[in-house]
VEXDREN-2710 file (C-alpha; in Angstrom, 1 decimal):
% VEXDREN-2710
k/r/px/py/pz
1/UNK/-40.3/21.1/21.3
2/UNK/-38.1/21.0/24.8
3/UNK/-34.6/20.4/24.6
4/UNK/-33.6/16.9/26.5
5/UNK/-31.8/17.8/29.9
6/UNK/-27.7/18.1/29.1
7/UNK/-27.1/15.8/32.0
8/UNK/-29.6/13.1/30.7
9/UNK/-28.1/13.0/27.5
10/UNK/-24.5/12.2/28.2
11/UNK/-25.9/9.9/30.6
12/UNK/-23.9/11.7/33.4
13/UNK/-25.3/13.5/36.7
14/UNK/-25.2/17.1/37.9
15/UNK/-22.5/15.9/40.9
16/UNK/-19.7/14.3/38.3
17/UNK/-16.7/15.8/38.1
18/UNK/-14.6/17.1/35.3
19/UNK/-13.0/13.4/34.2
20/UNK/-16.1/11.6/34.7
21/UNK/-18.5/14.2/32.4
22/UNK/-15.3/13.8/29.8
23/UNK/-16.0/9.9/30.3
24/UNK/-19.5/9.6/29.9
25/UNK/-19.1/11.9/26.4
26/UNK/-16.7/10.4/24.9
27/UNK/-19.3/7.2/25.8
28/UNK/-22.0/8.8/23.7
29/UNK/-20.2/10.7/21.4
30/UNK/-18.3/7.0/20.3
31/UNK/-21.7/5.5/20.3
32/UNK/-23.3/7.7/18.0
33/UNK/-20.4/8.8/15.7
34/UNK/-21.3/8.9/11.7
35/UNK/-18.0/6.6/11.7
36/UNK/-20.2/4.0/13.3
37/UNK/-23.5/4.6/11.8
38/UNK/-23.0/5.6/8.5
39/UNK/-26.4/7.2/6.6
40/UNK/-28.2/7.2/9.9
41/UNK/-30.6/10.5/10.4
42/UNK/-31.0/9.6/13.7
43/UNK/-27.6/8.7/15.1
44/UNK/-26.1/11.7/13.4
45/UNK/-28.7/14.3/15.5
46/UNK/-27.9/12.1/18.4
47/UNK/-24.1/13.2/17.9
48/UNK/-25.1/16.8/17.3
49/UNK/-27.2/16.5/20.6
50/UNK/-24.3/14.8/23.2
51/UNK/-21.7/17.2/21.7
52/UNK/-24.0/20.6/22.2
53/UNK/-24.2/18.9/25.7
54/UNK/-20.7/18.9/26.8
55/UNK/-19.4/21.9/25.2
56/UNK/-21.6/23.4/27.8
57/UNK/-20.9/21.4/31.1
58/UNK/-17.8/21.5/30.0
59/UNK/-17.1/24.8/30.8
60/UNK/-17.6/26.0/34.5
61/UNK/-18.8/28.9/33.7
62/UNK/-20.8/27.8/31.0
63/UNK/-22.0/24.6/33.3
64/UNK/-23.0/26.2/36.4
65/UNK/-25.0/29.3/34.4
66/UNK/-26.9/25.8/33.2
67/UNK/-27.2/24.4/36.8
68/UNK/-28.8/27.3/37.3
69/UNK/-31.0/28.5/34.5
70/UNK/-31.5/25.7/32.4
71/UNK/-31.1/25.8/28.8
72/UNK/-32.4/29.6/29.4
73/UNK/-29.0/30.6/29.7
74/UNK/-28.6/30.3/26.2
75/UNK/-31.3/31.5/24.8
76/UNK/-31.8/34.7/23.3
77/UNK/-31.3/37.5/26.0
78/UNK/-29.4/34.8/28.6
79/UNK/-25.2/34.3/27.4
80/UNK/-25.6/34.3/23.7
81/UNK/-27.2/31.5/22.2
82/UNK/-26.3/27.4/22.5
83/UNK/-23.0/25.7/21.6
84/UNK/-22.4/24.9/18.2
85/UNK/-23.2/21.5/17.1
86/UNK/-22.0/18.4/14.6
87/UNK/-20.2/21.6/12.5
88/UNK/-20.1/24.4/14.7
89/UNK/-18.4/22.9/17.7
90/UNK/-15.6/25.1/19.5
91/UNK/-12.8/23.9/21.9
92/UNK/-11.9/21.0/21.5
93/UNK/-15.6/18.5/22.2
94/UNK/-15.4/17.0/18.3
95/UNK/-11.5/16.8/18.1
96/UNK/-11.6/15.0/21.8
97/UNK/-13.7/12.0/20.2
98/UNK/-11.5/12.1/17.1
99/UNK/-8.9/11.8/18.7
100/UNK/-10.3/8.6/20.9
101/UNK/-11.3/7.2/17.6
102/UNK/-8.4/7.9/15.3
103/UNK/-5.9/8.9/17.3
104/UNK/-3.7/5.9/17.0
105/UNK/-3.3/6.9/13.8
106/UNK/-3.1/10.9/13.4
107/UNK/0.2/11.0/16.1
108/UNK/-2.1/11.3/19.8
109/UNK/-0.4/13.5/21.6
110/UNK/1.8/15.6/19.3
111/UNK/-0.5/18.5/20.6
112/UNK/1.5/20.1/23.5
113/UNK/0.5/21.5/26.4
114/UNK/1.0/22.3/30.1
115/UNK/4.7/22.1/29.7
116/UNK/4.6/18.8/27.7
117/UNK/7.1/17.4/25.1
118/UNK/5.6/16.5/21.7
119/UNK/4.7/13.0/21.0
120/UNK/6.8/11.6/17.4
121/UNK/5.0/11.4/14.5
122/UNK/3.9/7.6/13.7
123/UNK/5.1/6.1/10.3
124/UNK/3.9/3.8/7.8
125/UNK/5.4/1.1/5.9
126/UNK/4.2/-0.9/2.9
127/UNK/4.6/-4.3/2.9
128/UNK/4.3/-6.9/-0.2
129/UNK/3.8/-10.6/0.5
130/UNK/2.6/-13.8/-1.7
131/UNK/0.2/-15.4/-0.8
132/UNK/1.7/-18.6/0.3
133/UNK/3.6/-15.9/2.9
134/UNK/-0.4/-15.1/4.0
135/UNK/-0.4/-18.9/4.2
136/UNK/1.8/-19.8/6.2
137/UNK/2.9/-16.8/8.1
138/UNK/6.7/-15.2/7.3
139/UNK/9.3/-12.6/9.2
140/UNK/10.4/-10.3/7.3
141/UNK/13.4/-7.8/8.3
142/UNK/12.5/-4.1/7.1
143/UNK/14.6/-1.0/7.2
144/UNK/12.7/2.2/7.6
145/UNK/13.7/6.0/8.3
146/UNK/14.1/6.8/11.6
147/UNK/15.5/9.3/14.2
148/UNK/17.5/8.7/17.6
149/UNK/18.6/11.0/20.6
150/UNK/21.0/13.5/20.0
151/UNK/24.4/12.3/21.5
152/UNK/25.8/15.9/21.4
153/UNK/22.4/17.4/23.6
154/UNK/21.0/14.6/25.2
155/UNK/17.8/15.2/23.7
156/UNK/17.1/18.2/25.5
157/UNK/17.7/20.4/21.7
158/UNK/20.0/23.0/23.5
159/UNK/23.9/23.4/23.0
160/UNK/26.2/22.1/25.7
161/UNK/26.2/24.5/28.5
162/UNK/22.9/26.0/28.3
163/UNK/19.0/24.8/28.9
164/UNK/15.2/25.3/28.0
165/UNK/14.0/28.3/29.3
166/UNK/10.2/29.1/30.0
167/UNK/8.5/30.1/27.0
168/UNK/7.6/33.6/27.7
169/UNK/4.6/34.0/25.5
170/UNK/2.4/31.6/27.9
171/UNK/4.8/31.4/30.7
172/UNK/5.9/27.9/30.6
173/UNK/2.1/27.0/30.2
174/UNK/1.5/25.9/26.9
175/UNK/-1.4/27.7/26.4
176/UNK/-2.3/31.4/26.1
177/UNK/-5.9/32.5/27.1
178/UNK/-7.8/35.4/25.4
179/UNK/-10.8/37.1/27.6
180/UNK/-14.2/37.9/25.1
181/UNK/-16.4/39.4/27.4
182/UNK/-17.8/36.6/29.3
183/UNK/-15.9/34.0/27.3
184/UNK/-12.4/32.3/27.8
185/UNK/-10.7/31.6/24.7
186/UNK/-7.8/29.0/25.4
187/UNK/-5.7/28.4/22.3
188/UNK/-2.2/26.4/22.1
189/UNK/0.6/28.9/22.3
190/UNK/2.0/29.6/19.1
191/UNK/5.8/30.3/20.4
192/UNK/6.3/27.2/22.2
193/UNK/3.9/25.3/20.2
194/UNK/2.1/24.1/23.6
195/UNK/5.7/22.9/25.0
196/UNK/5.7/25.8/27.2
197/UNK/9.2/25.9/26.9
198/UNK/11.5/27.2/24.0
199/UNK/15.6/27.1/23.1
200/UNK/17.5/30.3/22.8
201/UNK/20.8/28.5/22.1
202/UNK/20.1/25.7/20.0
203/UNK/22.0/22.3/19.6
204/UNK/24.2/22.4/16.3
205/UNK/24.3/18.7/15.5
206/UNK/20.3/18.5/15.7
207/UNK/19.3/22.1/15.5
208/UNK/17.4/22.0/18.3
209/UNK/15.5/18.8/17.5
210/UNK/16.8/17.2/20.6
211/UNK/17.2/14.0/17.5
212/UNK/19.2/13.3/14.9
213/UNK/18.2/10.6/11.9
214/UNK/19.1/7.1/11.4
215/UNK/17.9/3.9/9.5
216/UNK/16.8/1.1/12.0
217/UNK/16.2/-2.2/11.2
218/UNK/13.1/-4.6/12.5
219/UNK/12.1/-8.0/12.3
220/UNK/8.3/-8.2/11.4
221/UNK/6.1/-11.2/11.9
222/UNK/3.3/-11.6/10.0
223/UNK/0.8/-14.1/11.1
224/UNK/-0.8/-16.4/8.9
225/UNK/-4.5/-15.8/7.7
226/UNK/-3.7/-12.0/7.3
227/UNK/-5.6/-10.6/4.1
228/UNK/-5.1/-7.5/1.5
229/UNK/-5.8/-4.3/3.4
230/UNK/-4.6/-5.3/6.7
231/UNK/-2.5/-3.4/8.9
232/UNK/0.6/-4.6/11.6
233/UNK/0.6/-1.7/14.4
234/UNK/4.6/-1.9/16.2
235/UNK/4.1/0.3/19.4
236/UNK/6.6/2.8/19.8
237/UNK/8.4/1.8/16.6
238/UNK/8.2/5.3/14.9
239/UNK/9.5/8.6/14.3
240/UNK/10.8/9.8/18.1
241/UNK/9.7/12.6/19.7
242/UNK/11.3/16.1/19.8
243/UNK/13.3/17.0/22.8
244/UNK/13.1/13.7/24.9
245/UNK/9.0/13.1/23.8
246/UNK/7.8/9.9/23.4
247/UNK/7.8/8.0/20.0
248/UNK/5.4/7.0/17.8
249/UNK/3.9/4.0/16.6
250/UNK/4.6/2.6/13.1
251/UNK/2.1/0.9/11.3
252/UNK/2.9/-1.9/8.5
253/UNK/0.3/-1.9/5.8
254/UNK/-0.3/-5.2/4.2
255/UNK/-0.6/-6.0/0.6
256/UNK/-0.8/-9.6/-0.7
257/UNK/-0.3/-10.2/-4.6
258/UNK/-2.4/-12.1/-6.6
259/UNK/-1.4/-15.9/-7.5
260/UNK/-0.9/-17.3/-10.2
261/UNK/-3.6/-19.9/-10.0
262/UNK/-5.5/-19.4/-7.2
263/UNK/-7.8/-16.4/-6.6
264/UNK/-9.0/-15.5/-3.0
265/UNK/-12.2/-14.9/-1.6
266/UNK/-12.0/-13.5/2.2
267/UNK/-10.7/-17.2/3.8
268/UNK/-11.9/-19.2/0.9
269/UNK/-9.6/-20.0/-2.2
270/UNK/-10.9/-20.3/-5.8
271/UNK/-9.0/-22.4/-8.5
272/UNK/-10.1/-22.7/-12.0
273/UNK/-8.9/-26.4/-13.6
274/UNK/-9.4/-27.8/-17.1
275/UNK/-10.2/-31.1/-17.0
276/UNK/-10.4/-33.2/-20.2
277/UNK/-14.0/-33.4/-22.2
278/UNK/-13.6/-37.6/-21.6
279/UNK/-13.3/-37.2/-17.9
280/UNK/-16.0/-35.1/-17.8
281/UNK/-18.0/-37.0/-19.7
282/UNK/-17.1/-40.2/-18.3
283/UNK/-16.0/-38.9/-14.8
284/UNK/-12.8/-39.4/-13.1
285/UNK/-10.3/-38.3/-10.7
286/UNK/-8.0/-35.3/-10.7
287/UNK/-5.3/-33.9/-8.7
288/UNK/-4.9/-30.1/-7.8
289/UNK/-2.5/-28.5/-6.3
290/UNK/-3.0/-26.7/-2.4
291/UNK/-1.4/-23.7/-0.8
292/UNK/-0.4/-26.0/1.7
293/UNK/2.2/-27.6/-0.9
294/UNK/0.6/-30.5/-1.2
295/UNK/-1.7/-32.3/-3.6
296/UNK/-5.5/-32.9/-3.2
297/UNK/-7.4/-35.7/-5.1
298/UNK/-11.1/-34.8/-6.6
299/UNK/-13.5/-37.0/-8.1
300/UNK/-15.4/-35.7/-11.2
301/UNK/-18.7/-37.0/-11.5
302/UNK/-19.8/-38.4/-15.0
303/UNK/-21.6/-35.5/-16.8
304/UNK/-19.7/-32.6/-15.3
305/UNK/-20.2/-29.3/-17.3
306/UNK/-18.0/-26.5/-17.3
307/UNK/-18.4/-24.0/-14.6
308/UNK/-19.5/-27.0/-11.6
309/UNK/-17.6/-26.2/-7.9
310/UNK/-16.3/-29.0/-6.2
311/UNK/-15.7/-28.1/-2.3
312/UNK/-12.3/-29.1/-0.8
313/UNK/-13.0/-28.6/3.1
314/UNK/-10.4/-26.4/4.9
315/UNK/-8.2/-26.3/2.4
316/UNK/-8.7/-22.3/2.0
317/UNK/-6.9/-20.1/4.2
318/UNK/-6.3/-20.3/8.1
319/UNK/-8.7/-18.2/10.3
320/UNK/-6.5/-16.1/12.6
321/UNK/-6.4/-16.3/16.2
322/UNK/-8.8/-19.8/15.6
323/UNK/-7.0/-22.8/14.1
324/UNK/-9.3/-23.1/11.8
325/UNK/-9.6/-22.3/8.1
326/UNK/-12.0/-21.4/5.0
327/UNK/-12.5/-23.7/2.1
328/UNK/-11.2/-24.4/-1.4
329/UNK/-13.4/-24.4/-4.5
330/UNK/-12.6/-26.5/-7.7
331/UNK/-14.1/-24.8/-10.9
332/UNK/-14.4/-27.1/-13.7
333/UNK/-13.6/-26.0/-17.1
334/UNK/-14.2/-28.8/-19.8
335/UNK/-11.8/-28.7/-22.8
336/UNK/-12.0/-29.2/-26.1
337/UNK/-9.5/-31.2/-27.8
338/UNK/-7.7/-30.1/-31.0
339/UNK/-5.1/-30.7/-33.1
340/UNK/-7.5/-34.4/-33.5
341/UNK/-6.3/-37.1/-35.9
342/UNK/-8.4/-38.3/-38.1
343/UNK/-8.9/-41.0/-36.8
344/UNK/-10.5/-39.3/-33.8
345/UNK/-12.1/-36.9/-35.7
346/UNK/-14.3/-40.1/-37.4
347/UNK/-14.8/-41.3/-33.7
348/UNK/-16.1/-37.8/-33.3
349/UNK/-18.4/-38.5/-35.7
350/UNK/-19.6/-41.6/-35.0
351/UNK/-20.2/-40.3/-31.2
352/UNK/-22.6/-37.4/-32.9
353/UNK/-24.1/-39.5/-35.1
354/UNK/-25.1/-42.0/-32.3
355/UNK/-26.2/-39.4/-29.8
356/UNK/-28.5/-37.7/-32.0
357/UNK/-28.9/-34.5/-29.3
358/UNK/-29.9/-37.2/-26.8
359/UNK/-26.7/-36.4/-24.7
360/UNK/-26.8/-32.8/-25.0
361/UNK/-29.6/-31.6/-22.1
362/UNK/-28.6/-28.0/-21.7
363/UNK/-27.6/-27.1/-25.8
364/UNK/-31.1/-29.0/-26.5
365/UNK/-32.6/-26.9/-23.8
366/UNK/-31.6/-23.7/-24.9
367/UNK/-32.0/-24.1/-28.5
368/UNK/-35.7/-24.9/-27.3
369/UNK/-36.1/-21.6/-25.6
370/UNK/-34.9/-19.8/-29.0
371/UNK/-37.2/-21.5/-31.2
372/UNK/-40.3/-20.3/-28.9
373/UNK/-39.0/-16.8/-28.3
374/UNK/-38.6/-16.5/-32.4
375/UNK/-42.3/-17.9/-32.8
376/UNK/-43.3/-15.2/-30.2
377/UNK/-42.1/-12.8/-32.0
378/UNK/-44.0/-13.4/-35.1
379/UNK/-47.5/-13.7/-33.5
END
């Protein structure tokens, strides 16, 4: 079968320049990510596909032997065979998307380059909260690890009279490039770390970190509605870069406890009440208690069973970012009485006595359904 045109599959043209072919991939490539579409044959070879695509017209050597051939270029006797695809990619086509995707996350940036300074690394703090403080929203003040510019430096990592110098590994570059016969390899330089520039004499108070450490305190506010899992991202709140880079990002990860009588479901909240056998035999009203502090009344229908939901309406959780919020769900549980006088125990008895099983539907029911299952099994 033919192999789709490159250009067709990234959606791009043979006229786009270097930014707009690294647009339209990281398009596709975000599109069909396994990320995204989980379990999906098709998706996953549509990845492969858009990634074998740019590693090619990425390259100008690589792209204009394409312009030129076709996919021929690759093939067996043209330069060596196609670029490697969802596992075998080189440079840097996968960890581009990744780093679109996730980068937020992994520290974007703290690879160097071209003379750059390194991005800091971003932090994480876990955070505990009730869930009246999901509710109703709370600040909280943290204290976390953190670093600061060198006083003694300036944040530059050398000692006081001297400076960076070019790296001379790369040449203040960055990178160092390897020639393979017709190939370019470029690979970060490992002297500089892709800084392209390195300290002979370095700082003594922060060793050439260009930062020293120190606690910080914030004020965090949580909004109401937030649930179990989710996560608070403070730009520029984490650990600073080295030698004058930019910081990172800290990320508060949220965890709220479980209550002591109510249970949540997404926005909805779920409380379990015992209600006396009388009122549920009778019916009835009962109060219950809501996370908004206050009291709710519920009417109990005569003949309620243990088990039956009675729906409070937005009286659940508050939806963020919509004023609105989920419900709250009443489960019954009837109680027996004990500890019974005797006295009540006769009354009991009169009650049974009267009833004869007439008042009983679902005991009578079910004791019906065993007495033809035992007779089946002795045909």
């Amino acid at each position: 079968m033919s192999k789709r045109d490159y250009y067709e599959i990234l959606g791009a043209s043979k006229g786009d320049d270097a930014a707009a072919l690294k647009k339209a991939y990281r398009k596709m490539a975000m599109k069909y990510h396994p990320d995204r579409n989980p379990d999906d044959a098709e998706a996953e070879a549509n990845f492969k596909e858009v990634n074998e695509a740019y590693e090619v017209l990425k390259d100008d050597q690589k792209r204009a032997a394409y312009d030129q051939y076709g996919h021929a270029a690759f093939e067996q006797g043209g330069m060596g065979g196609g670029a490697g695809g969802f596992g075998g990619m080189g440079g840097g086509g996968f960890s581009d998307i990744f780093e679109d995707l996730f980068g937020d996350f992994m520290g974007r940036g703290q690879r160097g380059g071209g003379g750059g300074v390194g991005r800091g690394s971003d932090l994480r703090y876990n955070m505990e909260i009730t869930l009246e403080e999901a509710y109703h929203g709370v600040d909280k003040e943290i204290t976390i690890p953190s670093s600061e510019e060198c006083d003694a430096c300036h944040g530059s990592g050398a000692a006081d009279g001297s400076s960076p110098v070019n790296c001379g590994t790369c040449n203040g570059h960055g990178k160092v490039r390897a020639q393979q016969g017709f190939f370019t390899i470029e690979r970060t330089c490992p002297t500089c770390h892709g800084q392209g520039r390195v300290i002979d004499k370095p700082c003594k108070k922060c060793h050439g970190e260009g930062r020293v450490e120190k606690e910080k305190t914030l004020n965090i506010s949580i909004p109401a509605g937030v649930d179990d899992g989710n996560r608070i991202r403070l730009s520029g709140e984490g650990e600073m870069g080295q030698r004058g880079g930019p910081p990172g990002d800290l990320y508060i990860f949220l965890t709220v406890d479980d209550h002591r009588i109510f249970q949540r479901d997404g926005q909805n909240i779920h409380c379990r009440v015992p209600i006396p056998m009388t009122t549920a035999a009778l019916g009835g009203e009962i109060e219950v208690p809501t996370l908004d502090g206050k009291r709710a009344k519920v009417n109990i229908t005569a003949g309620t069973q243990s088990g039956r939901k009675f729906r409070l309406r937005e009286k659940g959780m508050p939806i963020m970012n919509t004023g609105a919020h989920g419900d709250m769900y009443i489960h019954t549980i009837v109680e027996t009485p004990v500890n019974l006088s005797k006295r009540q125990k006769e009354l009991l008895k009169e009650f049974e006595k009267e009833g004869e099983g007439k008042h009983n539907p679902e005991s009578e029911g079910f004791f019906s359904r065993v007495k033809d299952f035992l007779a089946d099994l002795k045909e």
